[in-house]
C-alpha positions as CSV (number, residue, x, y, z in Angstrom):
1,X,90.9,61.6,89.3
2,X,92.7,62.8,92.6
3,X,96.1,62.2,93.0
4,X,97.3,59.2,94.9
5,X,97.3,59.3,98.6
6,X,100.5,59.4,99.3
7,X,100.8,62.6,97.2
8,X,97.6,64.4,98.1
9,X,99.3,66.4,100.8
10,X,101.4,68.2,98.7
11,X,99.9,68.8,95.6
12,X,97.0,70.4,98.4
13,X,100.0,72.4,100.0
14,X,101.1,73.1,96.4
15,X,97.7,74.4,95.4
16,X,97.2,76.4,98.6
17,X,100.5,77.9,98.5
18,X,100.1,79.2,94.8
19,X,96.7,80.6,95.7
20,X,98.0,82.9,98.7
21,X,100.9,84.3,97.0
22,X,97.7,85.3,94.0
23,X,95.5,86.5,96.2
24,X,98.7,88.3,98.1
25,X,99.2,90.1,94.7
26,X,95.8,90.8,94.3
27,X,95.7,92.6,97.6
28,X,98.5,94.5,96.7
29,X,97.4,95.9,93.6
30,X,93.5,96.1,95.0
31,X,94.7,97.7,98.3
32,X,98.2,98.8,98.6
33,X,98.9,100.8,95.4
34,X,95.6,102.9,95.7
35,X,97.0,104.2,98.9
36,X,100.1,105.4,97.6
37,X,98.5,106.6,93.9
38,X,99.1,110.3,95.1
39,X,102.6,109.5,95.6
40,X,103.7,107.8,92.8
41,X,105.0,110.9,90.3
42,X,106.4,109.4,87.3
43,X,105.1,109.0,83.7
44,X,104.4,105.3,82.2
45,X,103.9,105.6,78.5
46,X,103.2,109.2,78.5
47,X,100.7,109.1,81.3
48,X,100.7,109.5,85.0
49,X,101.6,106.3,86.2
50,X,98.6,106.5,89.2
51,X,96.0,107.6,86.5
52,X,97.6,104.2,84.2
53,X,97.2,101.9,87.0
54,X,93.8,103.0,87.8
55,X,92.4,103.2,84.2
56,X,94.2,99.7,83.2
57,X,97.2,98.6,84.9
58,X,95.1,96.7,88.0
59,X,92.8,95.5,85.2
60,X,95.7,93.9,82.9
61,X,97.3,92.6,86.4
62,X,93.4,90.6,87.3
63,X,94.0,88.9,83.9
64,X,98.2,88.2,84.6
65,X,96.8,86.4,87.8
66,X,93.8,84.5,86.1
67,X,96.4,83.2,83.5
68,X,99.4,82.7,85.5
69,X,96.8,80.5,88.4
70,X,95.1,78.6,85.0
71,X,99.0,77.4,83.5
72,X,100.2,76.4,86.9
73,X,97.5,74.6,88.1
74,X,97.6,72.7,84.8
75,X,101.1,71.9,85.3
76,X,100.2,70.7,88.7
77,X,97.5,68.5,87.5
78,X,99.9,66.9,84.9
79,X,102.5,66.7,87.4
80,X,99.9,64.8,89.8
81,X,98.1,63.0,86.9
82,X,94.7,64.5,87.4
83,X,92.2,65.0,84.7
84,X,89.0,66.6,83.8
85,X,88.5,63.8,81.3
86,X,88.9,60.7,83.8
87,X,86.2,59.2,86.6
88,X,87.8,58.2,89.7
C-alpha cells in the first residue's frame, strides 16, 4: 500500500534523503579512511587503529548502516502507513 498522494512527496524525499546520507557514510569509510590509514597513529583496543579498521571496523560499520536503513525505513512505513502485508 503506497502512502496517500498527498504525502508521497515527502515520505520519497524522506527515503531519498536517508539513503544519501548512508551511502555518504559508506563512501567515507569505503574511500576516505583508506586514504588516510597511514596517517592515523593511535591504538584502538590494543591494535593499530588503520590495521582495526581494515580487519573489522569497515565491516562492523556495513552492518551499522544495513541496520540503522532497515529501523528507519520501518518507522517511515509506519509513519506513512505502508505494509508488506496489505494490497493496494
Amino acid at each position: 500500500m503506497t502512502p496517500p498522494r498527498d504525502r508521497l512527496p515527502h515520505y520519497r524525499k524522506t527515503t531519498r534523503r536517508l539513503s544519501w546520507v548512508l551511502m555518504g557514510v559508506w563512501g567515507v569509510v569505503s574511500f576516505v579512511i583508506p586514504i588516510f590509514a597511514r596517517d592515523l597513529h593511535f591504538l584502538f583496543f590494543d591494535w593499530p587503529f588503520s590495521f582495526w579498521m581494515a580487519a573489522q571496523g569497515s565491516i562492523l560499520i556495513y552492518m551499522l548502516i544495513v541496520v540503522v536503513y532497515a529501523y528507519r525505513m520501518n518507522k517511515l512505513d509506519d509513519q506513512y502507513h505502508q505494509s508488506d502485508d496489505t494490497q493496494a
